[in-house]
Every structure is written in structure tokens, then in C-alpha cells.
FIVEX-948595 format. One line per field, with one value per residue: residue in three letters; x, y, z of N, C-alpha, C in turn. Coordinates in steps of 0.05 Angstrom, whole numbers, plus 32768, in hexadecimal, padded with zeros to 4 digits. Atoms other than C-alpha are relative to their C-alpha. Example, Ala and Ser with C-alpha at 12.3 -4.5 7.8 and 13.67 -1.06 7.14 Angstrom:
residuo: c(Ala:Ser)
npx: c(8012:7FF0)
npy: c(7FE8:7FE8)
npz: c(8000:7FFF)
capx: c(80F6:8111)
capy: c(7FA6:7FEB)
capz: c(809C:808F)
cpx: c(8012:7FF1)
cpy: c(8018:8016)
cpz: c(8000:800E)
***
This chain:
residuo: c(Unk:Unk:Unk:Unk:Unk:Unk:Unk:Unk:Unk:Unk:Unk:Unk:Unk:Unk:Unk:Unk:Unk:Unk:Unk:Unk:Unk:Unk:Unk:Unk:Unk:Unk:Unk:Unk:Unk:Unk:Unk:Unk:Unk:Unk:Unk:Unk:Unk:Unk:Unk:Unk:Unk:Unk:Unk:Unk:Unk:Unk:Unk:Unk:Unk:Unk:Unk:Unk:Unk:Unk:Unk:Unk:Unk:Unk:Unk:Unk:Unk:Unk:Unk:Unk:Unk:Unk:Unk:Unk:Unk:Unk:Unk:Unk:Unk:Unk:Unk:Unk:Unk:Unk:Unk:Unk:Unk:Unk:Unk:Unk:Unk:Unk:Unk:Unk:Unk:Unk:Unk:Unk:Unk:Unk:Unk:Unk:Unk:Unk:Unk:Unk:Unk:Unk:Unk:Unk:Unk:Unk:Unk:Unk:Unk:Unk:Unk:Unk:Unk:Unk:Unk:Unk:Unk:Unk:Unk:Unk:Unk:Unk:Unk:Unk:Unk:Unk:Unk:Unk:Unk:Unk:Unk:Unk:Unk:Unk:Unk:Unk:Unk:Unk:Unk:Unk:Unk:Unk:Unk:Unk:Unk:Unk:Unk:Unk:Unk:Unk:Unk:Unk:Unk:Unk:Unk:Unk:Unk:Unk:Unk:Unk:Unk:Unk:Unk:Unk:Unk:Unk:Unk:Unk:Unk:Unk:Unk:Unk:Unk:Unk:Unk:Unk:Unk:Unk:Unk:Unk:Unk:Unk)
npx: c(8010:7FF8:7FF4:8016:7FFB:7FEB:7FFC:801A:7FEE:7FEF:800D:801E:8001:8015:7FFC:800F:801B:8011:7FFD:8017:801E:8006:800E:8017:800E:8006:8014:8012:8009:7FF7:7FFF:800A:801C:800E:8009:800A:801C:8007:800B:8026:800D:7FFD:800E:801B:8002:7FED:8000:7FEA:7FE4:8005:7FF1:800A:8017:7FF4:8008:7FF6:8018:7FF9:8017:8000:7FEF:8002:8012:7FF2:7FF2:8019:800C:7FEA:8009:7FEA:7FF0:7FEF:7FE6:7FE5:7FF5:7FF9:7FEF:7FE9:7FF9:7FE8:7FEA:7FF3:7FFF:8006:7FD7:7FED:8001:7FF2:7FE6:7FFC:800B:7FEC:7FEB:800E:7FF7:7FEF:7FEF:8004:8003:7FE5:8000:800C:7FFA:7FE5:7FF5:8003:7FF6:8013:8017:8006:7FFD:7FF1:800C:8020:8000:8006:802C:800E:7FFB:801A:801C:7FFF:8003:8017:8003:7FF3:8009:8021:7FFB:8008:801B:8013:8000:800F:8017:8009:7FFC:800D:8022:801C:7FFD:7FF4:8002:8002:7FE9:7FE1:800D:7FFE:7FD7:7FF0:8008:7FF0:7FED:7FFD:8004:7FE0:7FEF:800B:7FF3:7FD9:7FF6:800C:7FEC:7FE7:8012:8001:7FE5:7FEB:8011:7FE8:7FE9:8005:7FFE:7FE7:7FEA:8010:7FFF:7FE9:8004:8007:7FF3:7FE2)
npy: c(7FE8:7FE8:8001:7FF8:7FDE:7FEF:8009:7FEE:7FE6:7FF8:7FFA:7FF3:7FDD:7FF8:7FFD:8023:7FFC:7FEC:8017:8013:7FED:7FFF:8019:800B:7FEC:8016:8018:7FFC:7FE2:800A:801F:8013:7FEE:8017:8019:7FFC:7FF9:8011:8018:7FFE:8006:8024:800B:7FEE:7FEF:7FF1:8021:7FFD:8014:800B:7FF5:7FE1:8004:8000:800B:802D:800F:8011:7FFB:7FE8:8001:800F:7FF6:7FF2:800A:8007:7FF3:7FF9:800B:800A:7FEC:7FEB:8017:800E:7FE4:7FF2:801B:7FF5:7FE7:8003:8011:7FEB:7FE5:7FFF:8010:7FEF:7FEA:8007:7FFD:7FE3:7FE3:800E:7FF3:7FE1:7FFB:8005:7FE9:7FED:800B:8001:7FE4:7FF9:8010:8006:7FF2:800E:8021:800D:8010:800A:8003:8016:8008:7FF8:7FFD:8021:8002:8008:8018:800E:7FFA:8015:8020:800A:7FFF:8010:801C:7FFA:800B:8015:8006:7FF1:800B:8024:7FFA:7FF7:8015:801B:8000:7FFB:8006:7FE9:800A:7FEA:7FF9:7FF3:7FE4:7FEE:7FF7:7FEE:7FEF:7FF9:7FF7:7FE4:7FF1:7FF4:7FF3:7FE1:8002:7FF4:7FE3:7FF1:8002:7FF7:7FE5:7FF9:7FF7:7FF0:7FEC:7FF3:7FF3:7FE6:7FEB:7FF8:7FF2:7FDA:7FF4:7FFA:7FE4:7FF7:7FF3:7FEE)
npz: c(8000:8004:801F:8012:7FF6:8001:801D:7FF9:7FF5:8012:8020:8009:8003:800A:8010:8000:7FF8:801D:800E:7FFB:7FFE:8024:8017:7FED:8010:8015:7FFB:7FEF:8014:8013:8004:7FEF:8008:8020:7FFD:7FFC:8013:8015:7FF3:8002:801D:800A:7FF2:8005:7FE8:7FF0:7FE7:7FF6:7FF5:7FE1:7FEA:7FEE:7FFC:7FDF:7FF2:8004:8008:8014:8014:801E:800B:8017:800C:8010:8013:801A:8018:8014:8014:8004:8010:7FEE:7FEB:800E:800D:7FE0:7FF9:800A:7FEB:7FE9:800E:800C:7FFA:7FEA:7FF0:8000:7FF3:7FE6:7FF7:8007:7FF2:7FEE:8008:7FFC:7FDF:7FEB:7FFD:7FF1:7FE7:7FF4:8006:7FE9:7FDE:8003:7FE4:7FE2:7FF6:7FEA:7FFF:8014:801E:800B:800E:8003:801A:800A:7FF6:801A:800C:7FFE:8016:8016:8001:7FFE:8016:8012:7FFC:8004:8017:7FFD:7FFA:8011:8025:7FFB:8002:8019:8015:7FFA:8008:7FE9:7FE8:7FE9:7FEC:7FE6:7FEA:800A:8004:7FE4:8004:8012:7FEF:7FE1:800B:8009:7FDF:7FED:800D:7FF3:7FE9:800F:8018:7FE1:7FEA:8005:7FFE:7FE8:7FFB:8011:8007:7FE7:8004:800E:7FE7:7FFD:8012:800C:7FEE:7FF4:800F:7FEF:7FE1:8009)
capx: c(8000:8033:805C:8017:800C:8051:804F:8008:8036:8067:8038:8005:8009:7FE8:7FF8:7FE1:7F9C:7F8C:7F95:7F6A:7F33:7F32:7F2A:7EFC:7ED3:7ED5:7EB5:7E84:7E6C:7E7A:7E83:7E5C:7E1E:7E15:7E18:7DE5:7DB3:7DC4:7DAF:7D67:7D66:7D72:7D3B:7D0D:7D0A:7D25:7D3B:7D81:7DB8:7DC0:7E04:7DE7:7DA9:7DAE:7D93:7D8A:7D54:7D60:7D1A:7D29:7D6A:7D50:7D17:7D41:7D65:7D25:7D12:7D55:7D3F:7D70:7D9D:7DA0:7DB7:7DEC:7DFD:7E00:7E2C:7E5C:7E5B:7E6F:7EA3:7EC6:7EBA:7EA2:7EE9:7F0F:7EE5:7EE9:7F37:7F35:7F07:7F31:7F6F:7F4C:7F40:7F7B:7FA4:7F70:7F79:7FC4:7FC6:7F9D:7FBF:8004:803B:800E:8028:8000:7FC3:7F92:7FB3:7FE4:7FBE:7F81:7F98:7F89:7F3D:7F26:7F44:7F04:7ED4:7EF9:7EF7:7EB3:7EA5:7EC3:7E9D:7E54:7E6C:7E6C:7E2E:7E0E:7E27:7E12:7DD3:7DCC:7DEE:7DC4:7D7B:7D3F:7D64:7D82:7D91:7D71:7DAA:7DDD:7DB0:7DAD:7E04:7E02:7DD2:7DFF:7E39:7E21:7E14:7E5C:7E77:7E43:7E5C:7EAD:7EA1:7E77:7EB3:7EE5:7EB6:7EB9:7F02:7F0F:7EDC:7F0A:7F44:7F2C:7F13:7F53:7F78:7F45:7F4D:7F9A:7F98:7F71:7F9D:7FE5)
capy: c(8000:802F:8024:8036:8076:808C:8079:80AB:80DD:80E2:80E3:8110:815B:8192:8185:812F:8151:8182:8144:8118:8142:814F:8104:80FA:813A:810F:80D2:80FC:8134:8107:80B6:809E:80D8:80B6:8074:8084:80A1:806C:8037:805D:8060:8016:800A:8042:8061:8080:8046:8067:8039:8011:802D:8071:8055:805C:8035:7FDF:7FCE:7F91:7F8A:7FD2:7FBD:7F7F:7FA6:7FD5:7FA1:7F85:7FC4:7FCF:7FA8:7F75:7FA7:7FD6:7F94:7F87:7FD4:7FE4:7F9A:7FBA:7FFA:7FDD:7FAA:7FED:8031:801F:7FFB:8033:8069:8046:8055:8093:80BA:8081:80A0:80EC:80E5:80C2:8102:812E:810E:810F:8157:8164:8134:8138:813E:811B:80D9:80D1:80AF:80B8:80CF:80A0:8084:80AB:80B0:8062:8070:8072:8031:8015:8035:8016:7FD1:7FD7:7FFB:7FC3:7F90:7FAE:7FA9:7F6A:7F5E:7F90:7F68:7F1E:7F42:7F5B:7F1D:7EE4:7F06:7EF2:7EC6:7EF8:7EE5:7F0A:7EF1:7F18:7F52:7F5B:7F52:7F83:7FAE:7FA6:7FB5:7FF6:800B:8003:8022:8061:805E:805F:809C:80BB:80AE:80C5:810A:8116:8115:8140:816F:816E:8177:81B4:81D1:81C0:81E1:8224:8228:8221:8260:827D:8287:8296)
capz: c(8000:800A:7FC9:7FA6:7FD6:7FCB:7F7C:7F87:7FA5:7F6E:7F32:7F4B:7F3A:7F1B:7EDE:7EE4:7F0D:7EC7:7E9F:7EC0:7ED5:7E80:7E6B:7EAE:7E8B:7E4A:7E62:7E8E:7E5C:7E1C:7E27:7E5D:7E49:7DFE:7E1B:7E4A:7E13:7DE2:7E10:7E1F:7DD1:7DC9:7DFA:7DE6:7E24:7E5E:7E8B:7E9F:7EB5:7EF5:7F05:7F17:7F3B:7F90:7FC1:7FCC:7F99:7F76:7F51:7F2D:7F1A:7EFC:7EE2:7EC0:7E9A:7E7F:7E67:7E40:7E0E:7DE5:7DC0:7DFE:7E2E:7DF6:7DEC:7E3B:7E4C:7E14:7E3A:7E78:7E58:7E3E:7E49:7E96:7EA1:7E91:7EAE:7EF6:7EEF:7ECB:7F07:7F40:7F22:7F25:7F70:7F90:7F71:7F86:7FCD:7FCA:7FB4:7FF0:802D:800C:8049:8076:808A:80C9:80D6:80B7:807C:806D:803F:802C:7FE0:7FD8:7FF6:7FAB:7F97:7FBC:7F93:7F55:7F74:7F86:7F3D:7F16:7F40:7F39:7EEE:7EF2:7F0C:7EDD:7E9B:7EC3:7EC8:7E7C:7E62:7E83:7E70:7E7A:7EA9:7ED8:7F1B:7F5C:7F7F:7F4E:7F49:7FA6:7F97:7F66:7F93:7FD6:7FA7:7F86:7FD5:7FE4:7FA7:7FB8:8000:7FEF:7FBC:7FFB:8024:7FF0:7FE6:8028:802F:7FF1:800B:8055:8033:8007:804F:8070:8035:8035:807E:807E:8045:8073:80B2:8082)
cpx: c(8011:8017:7FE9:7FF6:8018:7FFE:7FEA:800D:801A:7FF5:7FE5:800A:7FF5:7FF5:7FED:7FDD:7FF6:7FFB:7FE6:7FF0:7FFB:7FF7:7FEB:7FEE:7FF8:7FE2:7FEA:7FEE:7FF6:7FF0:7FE9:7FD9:7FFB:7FF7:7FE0:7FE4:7FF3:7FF6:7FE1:7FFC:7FFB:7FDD:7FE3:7FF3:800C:8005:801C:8011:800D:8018:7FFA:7FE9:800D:7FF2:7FF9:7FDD:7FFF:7FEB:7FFE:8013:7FEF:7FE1:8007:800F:7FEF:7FFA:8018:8000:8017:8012:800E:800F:800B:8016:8008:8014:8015:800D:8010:801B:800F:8002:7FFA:8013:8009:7FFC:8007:8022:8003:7FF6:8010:801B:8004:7FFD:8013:8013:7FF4:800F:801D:8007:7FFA:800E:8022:8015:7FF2:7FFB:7FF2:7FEA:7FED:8001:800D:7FFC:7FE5:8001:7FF4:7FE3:7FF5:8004:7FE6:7FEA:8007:7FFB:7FDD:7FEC:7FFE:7FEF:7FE0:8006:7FF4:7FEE:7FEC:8003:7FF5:7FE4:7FF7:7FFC:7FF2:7FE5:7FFD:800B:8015:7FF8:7FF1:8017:8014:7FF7:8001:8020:8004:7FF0:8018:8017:800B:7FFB:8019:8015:7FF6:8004:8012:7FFB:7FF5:800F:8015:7FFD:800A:801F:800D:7FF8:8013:800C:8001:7FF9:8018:8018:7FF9:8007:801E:800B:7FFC:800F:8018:7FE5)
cpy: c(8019:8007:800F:801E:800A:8007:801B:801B:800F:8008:8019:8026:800D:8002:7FE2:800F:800A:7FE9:7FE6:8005:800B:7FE8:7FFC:8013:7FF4:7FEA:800B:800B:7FED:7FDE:7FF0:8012:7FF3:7FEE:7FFF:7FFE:7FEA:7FE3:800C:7FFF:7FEC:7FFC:8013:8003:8008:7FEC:800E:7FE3:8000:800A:8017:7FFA:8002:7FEE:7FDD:7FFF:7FF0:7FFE:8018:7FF7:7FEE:8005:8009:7FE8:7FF4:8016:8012:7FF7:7FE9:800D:8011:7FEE:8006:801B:800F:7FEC:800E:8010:7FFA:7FEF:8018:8013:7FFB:7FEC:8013:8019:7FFB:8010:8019:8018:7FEB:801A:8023:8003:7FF5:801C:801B:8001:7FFD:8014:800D:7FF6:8002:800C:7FF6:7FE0:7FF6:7FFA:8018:8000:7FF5:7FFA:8005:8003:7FE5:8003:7FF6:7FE9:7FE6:8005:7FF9:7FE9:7FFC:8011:7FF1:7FF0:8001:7FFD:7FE6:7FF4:8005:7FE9:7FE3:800A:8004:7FEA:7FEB:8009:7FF1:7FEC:800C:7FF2:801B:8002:8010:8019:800E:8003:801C:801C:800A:8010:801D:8012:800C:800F:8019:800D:800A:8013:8012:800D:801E:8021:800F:8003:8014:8011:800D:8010:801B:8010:800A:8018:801A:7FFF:8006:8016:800C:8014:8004:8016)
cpz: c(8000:7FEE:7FF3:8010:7FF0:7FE5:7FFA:7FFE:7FF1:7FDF:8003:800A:7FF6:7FDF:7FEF:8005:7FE6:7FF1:8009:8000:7FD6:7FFA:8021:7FF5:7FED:800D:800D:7FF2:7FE0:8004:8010:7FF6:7FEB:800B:800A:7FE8:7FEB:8015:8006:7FE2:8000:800F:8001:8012:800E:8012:8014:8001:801F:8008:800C:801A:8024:8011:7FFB:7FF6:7FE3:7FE8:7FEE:7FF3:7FE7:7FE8:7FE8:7FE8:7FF0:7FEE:7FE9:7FE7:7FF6:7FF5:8014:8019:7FF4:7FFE:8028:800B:7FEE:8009:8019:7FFC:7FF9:8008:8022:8009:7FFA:800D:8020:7FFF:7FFE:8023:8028:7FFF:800E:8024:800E:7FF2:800E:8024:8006:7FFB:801C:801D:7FFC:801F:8014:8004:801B:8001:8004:7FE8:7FF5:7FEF:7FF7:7FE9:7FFB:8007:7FE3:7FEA:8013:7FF6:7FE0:8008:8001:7FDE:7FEF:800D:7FF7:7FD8:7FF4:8006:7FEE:7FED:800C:8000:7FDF:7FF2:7FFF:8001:7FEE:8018:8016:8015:8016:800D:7FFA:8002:8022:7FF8:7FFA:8017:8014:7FF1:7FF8:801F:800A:7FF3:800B:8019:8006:7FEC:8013:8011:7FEF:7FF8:801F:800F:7FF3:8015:8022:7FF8:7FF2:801B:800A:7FF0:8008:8021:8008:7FF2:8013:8015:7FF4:7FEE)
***
């Protein structure tokens, strides 16, 4: 862990933050907004997409995937196979520099390691993934049981990005209050 902090701590400046926050802009503004639309086209409606969706309710999920139709399963399973593997890293990436921009210099508890926070909202990104496409891929026989997984799952990704919010939003205080008093 603290090879991968330090490694954090040498690559992240303001020059890496402009850069990322640009292709995290991309996929936000751009990649992940088409997909979006072209999956309510496919399905000739407005259904959205289960990674945005909040709270534990397996029966919408697997609602939602019925009413995606066959084209928008096959066209949203591509989506996450692709563009929703790389954005995980891309906005991962985007906050552990924010977060080492912000804590850099502090080696004591509990910042030691507060840049790595957002490598749990990729793992648990990448895993609801997975769930999503076992969901798309195995209609009309979708499981309940993969669909509560994928529920509990998208809980803990929304949770850990909660968390890792809540630390930028410290460290931007911390920062404005240590302005402040020089």
C-alpha cells in the first residue's frame, strides 16, 4: 500500500489533475451521456441505466433490464465491457490525485493513506459491472440472487464515493482555512 501511495505522490500534480479532470469531462459530458441516450433509444424509452440508480431494489433493476429491450441489453453489456472499464479508472485515477494534492505531507493517521480511498469505489465499480452484464447477458433468465449482489454492491460503491466526497470536501476546507490564517 505504501509503494502505491508514494507512486500517487510522485505522479500527481497540477499538470496530471488538468489532464485527467479533461478526459474524466470527456466521458462525463461526451461518452458515458450518448451511451446513456442510445440505450433509451434502443429501448424506446426512458429507462436510464442501473449504474446511476440509488437505493436496494432488486425488482427495478431487473425490471429495467426487461424493459431495455434486446438491442439495448446487447448495446448497454458492450457499454459496460468498455467504456464503463475505463471510466472507473479514469475518475479512480481523478480522485486519488485530487486526494494527494490535498493530504500531501501528511503521513499520520489518518492520512497515510487517504489517496488509495478511491481504489474502493473502482473495485466495487468493476464488480457491480459485472453483475450488470450477468444481468443483461442471461435475459429472460436473470437471477434475483445476482440482481440483490448487484444491489448490495452498487450501495458500497455509492458509500466509498460518499466517503471519498467527503474527504475532498475536508481537505478543500482544511486548505481554505489554512489560506485563511497566513
Amino acid at each position: 500500500m505504501k509503494k502505491l501511495s508514494d507512486l500517487l505522490d510522485r505522479f500527481s500534480n497540477w499538470k496530471t489533475l488538468i489532464i485527467t479532470l479533461a478526459i474524466y469531462m470527456v466521458f462525463n459530458l461526451v461518452l458515458l451521456k450518448n451511451a446513456e441516450s442510445k440505450i433509451n433509444e434502443l429501448a424506446q424509452k426512458t429507462v436510464g441505466v442501473i449504474d446511476l440508480t440509488f437505493g436496494f431494489n432488486p425488482q427495478r433493476t431487473l425490471a429495467m433490464v426487461a424493459e431495455y429491450g434486446d438491442a439495448g441489453r446487447a448495446y448497454y453489456a458492450n457499454t459496460e465491457m468498455t467504456t464503463d472499464v475505463v471510466y472507473p479508472i479514469v475518475y479512480t485515477l481523478l480522485f486519488c490525485i485530487i486526494l494527494t494534492l490535498l493530504f500531501r505531507n501528511k503521513s499520520y493517521k489518518p492520512y497515510a493513506f487517504i489517496n488509495l480511498l478511491p481504489l474502493g469505489v473502482l473495485i466495487f465499480d468493476l464488480l457491480e459491472n459485472i453483475t450488470i452484464v450477468t444481468l443483461l447477458k442471461s435475459f429472460p433468465n436473470s437471477s434475483e440472487m445476482v440482481a440483490i449482489i448487484c444491489e448490495i454492491i452498487k450501495m458500497l460503491k455509492w458509500t466509498t464515493s460518499g466517503l471519498v466526497l467527503i474527504a475532498i470536501f475536508y481537505g478543500l476546507i482544511m486548505l481554505g482555512l489554512k489560506s485563511i490564517k497566513k
